[in-house]
Each structure stands twice: as C-alpha cells, then as structure tokens.
C-alpha positions as CSV (number, residue, x, y, z in Angstrom):
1,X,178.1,51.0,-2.1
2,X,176.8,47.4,-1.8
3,X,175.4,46.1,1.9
4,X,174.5,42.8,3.3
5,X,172.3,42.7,6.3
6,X,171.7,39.7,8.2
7,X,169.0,39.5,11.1
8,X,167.2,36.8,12.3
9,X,164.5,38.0,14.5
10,X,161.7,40.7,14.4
11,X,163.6,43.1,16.5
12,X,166.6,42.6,14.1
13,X,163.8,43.2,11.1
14,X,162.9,46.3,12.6
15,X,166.4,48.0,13.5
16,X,168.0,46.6,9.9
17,X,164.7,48.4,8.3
18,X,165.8,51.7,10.2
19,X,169.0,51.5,9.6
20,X,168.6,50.8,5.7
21,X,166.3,54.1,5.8
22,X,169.6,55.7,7.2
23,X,171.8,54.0,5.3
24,X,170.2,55.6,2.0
25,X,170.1,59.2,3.4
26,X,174.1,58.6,3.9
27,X,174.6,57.0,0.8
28,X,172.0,57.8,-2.0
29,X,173.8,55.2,-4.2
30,X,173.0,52.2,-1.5
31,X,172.4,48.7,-2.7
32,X,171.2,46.8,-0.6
33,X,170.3,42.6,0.0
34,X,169.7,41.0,3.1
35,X,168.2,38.2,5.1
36,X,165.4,39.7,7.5
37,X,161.7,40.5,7.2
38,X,159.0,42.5,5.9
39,X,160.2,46.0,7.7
40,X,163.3,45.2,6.0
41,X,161.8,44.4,3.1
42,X,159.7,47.2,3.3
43,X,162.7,49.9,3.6
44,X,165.2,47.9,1.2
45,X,163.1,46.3,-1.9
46,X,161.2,43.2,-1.4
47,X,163.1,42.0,-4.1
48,X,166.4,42.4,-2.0
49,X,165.2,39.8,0.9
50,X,166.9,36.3,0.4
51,X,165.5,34.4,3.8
52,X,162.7,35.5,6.1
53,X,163.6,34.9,9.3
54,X,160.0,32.6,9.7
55,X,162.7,30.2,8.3
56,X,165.5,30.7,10.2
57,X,164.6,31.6,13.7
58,X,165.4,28.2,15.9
59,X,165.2,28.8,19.9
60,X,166.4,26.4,22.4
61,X,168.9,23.6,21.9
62,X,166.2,21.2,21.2
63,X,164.7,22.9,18.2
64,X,168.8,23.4,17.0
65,X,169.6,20.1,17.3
66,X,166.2,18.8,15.8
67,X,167.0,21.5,12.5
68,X,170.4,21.1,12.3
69,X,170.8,20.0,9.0
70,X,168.6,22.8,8.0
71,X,170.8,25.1,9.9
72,X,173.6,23.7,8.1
73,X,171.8,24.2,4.7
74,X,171.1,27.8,5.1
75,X,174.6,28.7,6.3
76,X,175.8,27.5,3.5
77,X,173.2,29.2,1.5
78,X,173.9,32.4,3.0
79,X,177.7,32.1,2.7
80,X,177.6,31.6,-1.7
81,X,175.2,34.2,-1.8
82,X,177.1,37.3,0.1
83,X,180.4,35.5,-1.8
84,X,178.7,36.0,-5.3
85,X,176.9,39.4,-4.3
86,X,180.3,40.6,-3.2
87,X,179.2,43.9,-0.6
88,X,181.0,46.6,0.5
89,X,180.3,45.5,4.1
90,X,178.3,42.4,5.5
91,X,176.2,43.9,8.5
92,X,175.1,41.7,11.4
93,X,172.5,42.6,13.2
94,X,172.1,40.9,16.8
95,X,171.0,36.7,15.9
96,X,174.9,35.5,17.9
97,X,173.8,32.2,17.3
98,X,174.3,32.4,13.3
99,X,176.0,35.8,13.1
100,X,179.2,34.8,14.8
101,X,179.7,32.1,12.3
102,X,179.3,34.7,9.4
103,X,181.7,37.4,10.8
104,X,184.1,34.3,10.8
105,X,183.7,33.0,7.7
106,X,183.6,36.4,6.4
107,X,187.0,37.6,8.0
108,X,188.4,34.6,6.2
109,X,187.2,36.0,2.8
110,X,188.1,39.4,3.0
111,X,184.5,40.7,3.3
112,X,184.3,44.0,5.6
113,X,182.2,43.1,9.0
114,X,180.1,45.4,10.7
115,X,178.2,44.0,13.5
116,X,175.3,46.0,15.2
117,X,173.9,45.9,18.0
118,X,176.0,43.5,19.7
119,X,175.5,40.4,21.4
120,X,175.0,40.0,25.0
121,X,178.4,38.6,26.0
122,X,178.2,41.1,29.4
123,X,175.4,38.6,30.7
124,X,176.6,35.2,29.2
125,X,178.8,33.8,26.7
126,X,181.7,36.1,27.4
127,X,184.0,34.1,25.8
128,X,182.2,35.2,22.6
129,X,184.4,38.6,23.2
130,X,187.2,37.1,21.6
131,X,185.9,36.1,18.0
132,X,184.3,39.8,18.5
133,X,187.7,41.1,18.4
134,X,189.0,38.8,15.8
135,X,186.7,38.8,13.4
136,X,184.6,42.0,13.6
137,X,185.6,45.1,12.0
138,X,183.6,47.2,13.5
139,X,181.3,46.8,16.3
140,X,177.9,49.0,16.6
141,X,176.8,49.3,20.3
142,X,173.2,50.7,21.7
143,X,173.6,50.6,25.2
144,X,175.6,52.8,27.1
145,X,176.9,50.8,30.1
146,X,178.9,48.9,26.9
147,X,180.7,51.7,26.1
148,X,182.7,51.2,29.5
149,X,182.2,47.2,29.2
150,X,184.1,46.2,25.2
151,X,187.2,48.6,25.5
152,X,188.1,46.6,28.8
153,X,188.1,43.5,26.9
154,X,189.9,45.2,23.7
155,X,187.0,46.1,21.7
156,X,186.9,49.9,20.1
157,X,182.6,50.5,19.9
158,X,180.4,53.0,18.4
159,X,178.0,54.2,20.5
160,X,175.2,56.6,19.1
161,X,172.2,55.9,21.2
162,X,169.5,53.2,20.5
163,X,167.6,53.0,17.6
164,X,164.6,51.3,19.5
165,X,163.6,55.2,20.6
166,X,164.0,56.0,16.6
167,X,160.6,52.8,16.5
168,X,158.8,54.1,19.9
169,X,158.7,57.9,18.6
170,X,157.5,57.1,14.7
171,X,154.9,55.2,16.5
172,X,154.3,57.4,19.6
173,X,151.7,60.0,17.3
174,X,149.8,57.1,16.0
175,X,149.1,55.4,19.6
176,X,145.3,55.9,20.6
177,X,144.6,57.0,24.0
178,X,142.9,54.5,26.5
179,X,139.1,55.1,25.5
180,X,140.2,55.0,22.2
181,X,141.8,51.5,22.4
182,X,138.8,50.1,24.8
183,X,136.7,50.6,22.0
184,X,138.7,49.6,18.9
185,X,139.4,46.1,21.3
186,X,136.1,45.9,22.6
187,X,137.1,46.1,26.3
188,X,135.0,47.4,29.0
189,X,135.9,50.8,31.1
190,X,137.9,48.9,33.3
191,X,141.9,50.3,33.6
192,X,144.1,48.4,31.8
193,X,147.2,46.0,33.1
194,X,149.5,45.1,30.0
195,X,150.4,41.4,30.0
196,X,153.9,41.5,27.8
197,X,154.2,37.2,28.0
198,X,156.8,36.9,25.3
199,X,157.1,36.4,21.7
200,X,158.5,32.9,21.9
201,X,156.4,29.6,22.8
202,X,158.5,28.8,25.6
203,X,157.8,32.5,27.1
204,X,154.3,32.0,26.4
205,X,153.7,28.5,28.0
206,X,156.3,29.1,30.9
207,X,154.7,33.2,31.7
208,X,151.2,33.6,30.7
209,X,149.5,30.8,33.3
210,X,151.4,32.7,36.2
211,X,149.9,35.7,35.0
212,X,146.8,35.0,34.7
213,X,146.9,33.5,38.3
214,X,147.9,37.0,39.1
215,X,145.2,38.7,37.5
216,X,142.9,36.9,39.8
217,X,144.2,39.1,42.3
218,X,142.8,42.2,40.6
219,X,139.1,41.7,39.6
220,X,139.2,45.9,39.5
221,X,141.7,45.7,36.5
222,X,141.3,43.7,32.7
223,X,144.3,42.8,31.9
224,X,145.2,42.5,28.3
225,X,148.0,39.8,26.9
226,X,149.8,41.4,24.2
227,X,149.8,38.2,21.3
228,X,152.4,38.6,18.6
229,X,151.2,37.8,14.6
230,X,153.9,35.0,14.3
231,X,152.6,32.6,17.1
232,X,148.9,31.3,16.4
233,X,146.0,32.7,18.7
234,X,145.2,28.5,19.9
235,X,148.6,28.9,21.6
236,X,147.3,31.7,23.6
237,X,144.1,30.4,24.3
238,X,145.7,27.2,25.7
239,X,146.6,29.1,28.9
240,X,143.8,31.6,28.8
241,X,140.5,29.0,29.1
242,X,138.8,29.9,31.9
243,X,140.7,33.1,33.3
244,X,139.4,36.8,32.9
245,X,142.1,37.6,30.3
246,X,141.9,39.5,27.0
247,X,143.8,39.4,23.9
248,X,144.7,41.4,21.6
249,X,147.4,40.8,18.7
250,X,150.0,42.7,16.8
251,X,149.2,46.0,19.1
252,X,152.2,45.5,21.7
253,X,152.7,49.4,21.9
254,X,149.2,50.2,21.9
255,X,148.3,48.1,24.6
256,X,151.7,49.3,26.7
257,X,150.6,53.0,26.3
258,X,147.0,52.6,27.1
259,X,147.9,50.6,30.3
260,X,148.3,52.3,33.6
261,X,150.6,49.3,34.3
262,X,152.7,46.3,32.8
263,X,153.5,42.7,33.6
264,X,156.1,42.1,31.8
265,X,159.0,39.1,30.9
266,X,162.4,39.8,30.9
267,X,163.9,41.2,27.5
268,X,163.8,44.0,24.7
269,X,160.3,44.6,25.9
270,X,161.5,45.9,29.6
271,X,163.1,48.9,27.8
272,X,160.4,49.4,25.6
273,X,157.9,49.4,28.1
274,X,159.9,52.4,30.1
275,X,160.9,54.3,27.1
276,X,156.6,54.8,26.5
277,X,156.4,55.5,30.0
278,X,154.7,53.4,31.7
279,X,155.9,51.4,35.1
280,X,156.2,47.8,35.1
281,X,157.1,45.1,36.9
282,X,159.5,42.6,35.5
283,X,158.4,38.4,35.9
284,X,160.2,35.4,34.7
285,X,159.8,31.8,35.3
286,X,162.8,29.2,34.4
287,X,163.6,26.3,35.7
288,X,164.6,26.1,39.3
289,X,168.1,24.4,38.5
290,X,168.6,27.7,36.6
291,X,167.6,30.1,39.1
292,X,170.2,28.5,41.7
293,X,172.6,28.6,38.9
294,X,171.8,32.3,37.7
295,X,174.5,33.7,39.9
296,X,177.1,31.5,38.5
297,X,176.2,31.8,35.2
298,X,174.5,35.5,34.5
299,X,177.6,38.2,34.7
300,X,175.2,41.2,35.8
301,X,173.4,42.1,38.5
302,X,170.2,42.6,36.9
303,X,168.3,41.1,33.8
304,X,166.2,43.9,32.8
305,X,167.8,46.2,30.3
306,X,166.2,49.2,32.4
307,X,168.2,47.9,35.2
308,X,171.6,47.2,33.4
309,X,170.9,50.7,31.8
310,X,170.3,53.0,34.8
311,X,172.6,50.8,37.3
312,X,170.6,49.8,40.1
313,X,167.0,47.9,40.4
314,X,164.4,50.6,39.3
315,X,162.1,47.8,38.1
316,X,161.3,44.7,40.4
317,X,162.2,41.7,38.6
318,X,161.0,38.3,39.7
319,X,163.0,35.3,38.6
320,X,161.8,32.8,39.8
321,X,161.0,28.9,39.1
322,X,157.3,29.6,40.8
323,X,156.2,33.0,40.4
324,X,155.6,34.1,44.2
325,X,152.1,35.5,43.3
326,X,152.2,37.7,46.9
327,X,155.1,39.0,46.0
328,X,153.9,40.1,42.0
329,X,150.9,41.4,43.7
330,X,152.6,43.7,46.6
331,X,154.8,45.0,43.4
332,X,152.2,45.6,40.8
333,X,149.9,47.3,43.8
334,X,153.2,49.7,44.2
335,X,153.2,50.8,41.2
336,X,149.4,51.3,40.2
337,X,148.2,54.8,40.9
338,X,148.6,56.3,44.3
339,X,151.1,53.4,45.3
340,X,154.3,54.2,47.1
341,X,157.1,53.2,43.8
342,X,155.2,54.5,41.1
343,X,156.7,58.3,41.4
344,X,160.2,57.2,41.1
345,X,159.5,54.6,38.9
346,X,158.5,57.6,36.5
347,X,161.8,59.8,37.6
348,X,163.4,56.7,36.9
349,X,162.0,56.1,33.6
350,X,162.7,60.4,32.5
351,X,166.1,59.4,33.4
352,X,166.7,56.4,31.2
353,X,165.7,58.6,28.4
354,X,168.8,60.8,28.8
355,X,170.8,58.1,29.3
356,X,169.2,55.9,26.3
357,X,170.0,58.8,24.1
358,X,167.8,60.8,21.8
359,X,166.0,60.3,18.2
360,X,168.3,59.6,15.3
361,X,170.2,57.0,16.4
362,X,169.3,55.0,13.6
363,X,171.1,58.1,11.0
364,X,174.1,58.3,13.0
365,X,175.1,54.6,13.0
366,X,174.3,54.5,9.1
367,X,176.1,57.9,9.0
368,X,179.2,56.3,11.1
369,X,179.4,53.0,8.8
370,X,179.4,55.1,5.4
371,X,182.1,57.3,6.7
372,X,183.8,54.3,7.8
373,X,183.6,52.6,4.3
374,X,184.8,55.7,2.4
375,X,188.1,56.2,4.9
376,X,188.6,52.6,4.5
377,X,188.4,53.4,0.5
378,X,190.8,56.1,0.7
C-alpha cells in the first residue's frame, strides 16, 4: 500500500522515520512519500522526501504572517502532490498548524486520514477537537492521560505507548558515560548540569540568559547548553559572552545522560529528560501578560509532559515572566546528589516508565494502521 507522511518538525522527522521502519515490517509492500527530514528520509528513500521541514517550519504569528504567501504556496504544493500520488492513507504527524488544514482538505477528497500523535488540544486550542472528529479517520495517541481525555469529547484513539522510548533505547547503548563525554567535549572534571534552552530562537533568546545567571550560582558545577544543528552557534554565543557556559551541539542525549542534573524548558524535552533518568527542573520565561493569563487560557494543571503524564507536580516548573533565580537555585540544589527531592524524583521517573509504556510502540501503531487499511479493504 501507498503512504503519505507529513511532519513539520524534527521530532515529527524522527517519529515518521520510526514509524516508516514499522510500517515496512507490517507491510513489506510499503510505498512510501512524505514531507519531513533526513531520519525520514533516511528510513523511507531520499528519493521519497518532497519538502524538508528547513522550509516549512514557521513559529510565532509574526514569522506566519511575514511567510504567508509562502505558506499558502506550499499548501497548495502539498495538496496536488498527495492528489496525483493518490495513498492508501495520508498520515499526519503532530505540525496542527498545517496538518489540520490537510486532514480537511483531504476528508473532502476521499483520501483516508490518519493522524499521529495528536495535537495538544487538552492544553489549548480545544476547539480543534471538533475538525479532529470530522475530519480524521483515525487518531494515533502517545500519552496515556488522552486515552481518558478524546472519548469524552467523541474521539475513538489508539493508544500503544510512545514511540519517543522506541528513539531513547536505540540510542541508550551508544551514550558515553560522563568521563567519556568530558573528554570527547573537552570539559574539565567538574559534574555536569544539562542546560536543555530550546530548539527554537525565541526559547533560546527568552531561556538561556536566565540560565546562565543561574549557573553563577554554582561555580562547583559546568554546566553545558545543549545547541541544536539547525540554529547557528552565533545565536548561542550571543547570550553566552562572558558567562562560564559550555556548548556543545547535536549531543542533546549525551549531554542529559552524562549530567547529574537538568535545566530544562518546558516541552518534548521534559519527558525525554526523565525517560534517561535523570532529575530536572522545569524553567520557562514568557511574557508576564501570559503568565497572568495562563490560568485562563492553559486547560491543565501542569505544562510538563512528566507532570500531565504521572498527574501531579513531580518536576518543579517555573513559569514565570522573570525567572526567580532563588527559587531555580533552592530547586536544582534539591535535586543534585544528597538533596532532599532527588530520591522521589527517581521513584517518580521508574514510574513514568510503566505508565509511558514499553519499547515497540513505534511497530504497534504501524502494525494497528496496516490492519486498519486492510479491514477498511475488505
């Protein structure tokens, strides 16, 4: 059968490459084209990849409303290509902002819709719920507390764990220990604090200057700023001049498991850092109009996915317009070795596991959407 895979982000990239791996085990005959990125492209053919999402990815209403007409362009692009290439089933990974326009346009043409790994309408944007149930055929969930959240609101899911552990565990064997990644980084013998600022300018400009102030408070510790390959090094050095930071790029899980600790902003990277084991504390800085509002507008409790997962605050998260540096501190002294959180932060982190799900969840889902395909078939 034919498949069309849409994401828009790294983390997209790297679950649609996973899942494409799965989706050939479940159907050797698998063709695949997509828009996505070099993992994808990797797993499915570089020959198969239509967009990368370098071109696609636009964060913030400013940057939308600056590309628009590009934005426009490449919808339209992507809608005549999936017409002509005529799949079994367009799959939409994550990427709301564009996706939800595809399962739309795609209802309207008769195209099967899969959509996996769904968006975030149990924080914001709930009324997004409703083109879910119009226009998706299926949806593909990977976080437990959804299972109870969709079926409220009319929504069938699939649930088979989350495919991020399928990423941590290929990688886990590979990870150095902490000498070992001291001396491929050149950094000296002091223990590590894992600075996890982002992977989007805005993160990077709004997080990493706070941080650094609250290095300062630890001339015992180096802490190390995780820099991603798509944002250039001068952005980082911007707001590292003149602070004890170091850097070190494209090593995001290295530099987690070789950490006795982790800053770290609100986001994918809050689950990853507790599924590799190592406490954290959870910092964000927005603008104060946004704090007040959070209440209003957020429709959880929490904003850490280790938090949402396990249903109460295991992790400290501090949202704040300012980051309250004596607070930060007090929390990240907790959780550092011998401090008074950091046991049942690890309990904590043992249990999210079970709850998370096992390896494989990557198989099952492809497994699920094949079987799905051939009943629909029959």
């Amino acid at each position: 059968m034919k498949y069309y895979l849409i994401a828009g982000e790294p983390s997209g990239d790297l679950h649609g490459a996973n899942l494409i791996e799965g989706l050939r085990k479940a159907d050797p005959e698998a063709e695949f084209r997509f828009w996505g990125g070099d993992r994808m492209a990797e797993a499915g053919g570089r020959q198969n990849l239509r967009k990368h999402y370098r071109e696609t990815s636009f964060f913030g209403i400013v940057q939308v409303l600056k590309n628009l007409r590009t934005i426009r362009r490449q919808m339209r692009e992507c809608r005549e290509d999936v017409a002509a290439w005529r799949p079994d089933a367009l799959i939409l990974i994550d990427y709301p902002g564009f996706n939800m326009k595809m399962a739309r346009w795609a209802s309207g043409h008769g195209i099967r819709t899969f959509y996996y790994i769904a968006p975030k309408v149990w924080a914001w944007r709930e009324w997004r719920v409703k083109s879910i149930r119009r226009y998706v055929d299926r949806l593909y969930i990977i976080f437990p507390f959804e299972r109870d959240y969709f079926p409220r609101h009319g929504i069938d899911p699939v649930f088979e764990g989350n495919p991020l552990v399928d990423a941590i565990e290929a990688r886990r064997p590979t990870l150095p220990d902490g000498d070992a990644f001291r001396r491929r980084n050149g950094l000296d013998n002091r223990p590590i604090i894992a600075l996890v600022a982002g992977s989007r300018r805005g993160e990077i400009r709004d997080n990493l200057p706070l941080m650094a102030r609250l290095a300062e408070r630890f001339p015992d510790r180096q802490f190390v700023v995780t820099g991603v390959p798509w944002l250039e090094r001068a952005l980082y050095d911007r707001y590292m001049a003149g602070t004890g930071l170091r850097y070190v790029c494209d090593q995001t899980y290295e530099t987690i498991a070789a950490a006795e600790a982790a800053v770290v902003t609100s986001g994918t990277a809050t689950l990853e850092t507790a599924l590799l084991g190592t406490p954290e504390v959870v910092v964000y800085r927005t603008l104060w109009f946004q704090v007040k509002l959070q209440p209003y507008v957020l429709k959880v409790p929490w904003v850490s996915l280790v938090n949402l997962n396990l249903g109460r605050e295991a992790v400290a998260e501090i949202i704040q317009s300012d980051l309250d540096v004596a607070r930060a501190e007090r929390e990240l002294r907790a959780i550092l070795p011998g401090g008074a959180k950091r046991g049942r932060m690890e309990a904590d982190f043992e249990e999210l596991r079970t709850v998370i799900g096992g390896p494989g969840a990557s198989e099952r889902f492809a497994r699920r959407m094949v079987g799905e395909l051939k009943k629909n078939r029959t």
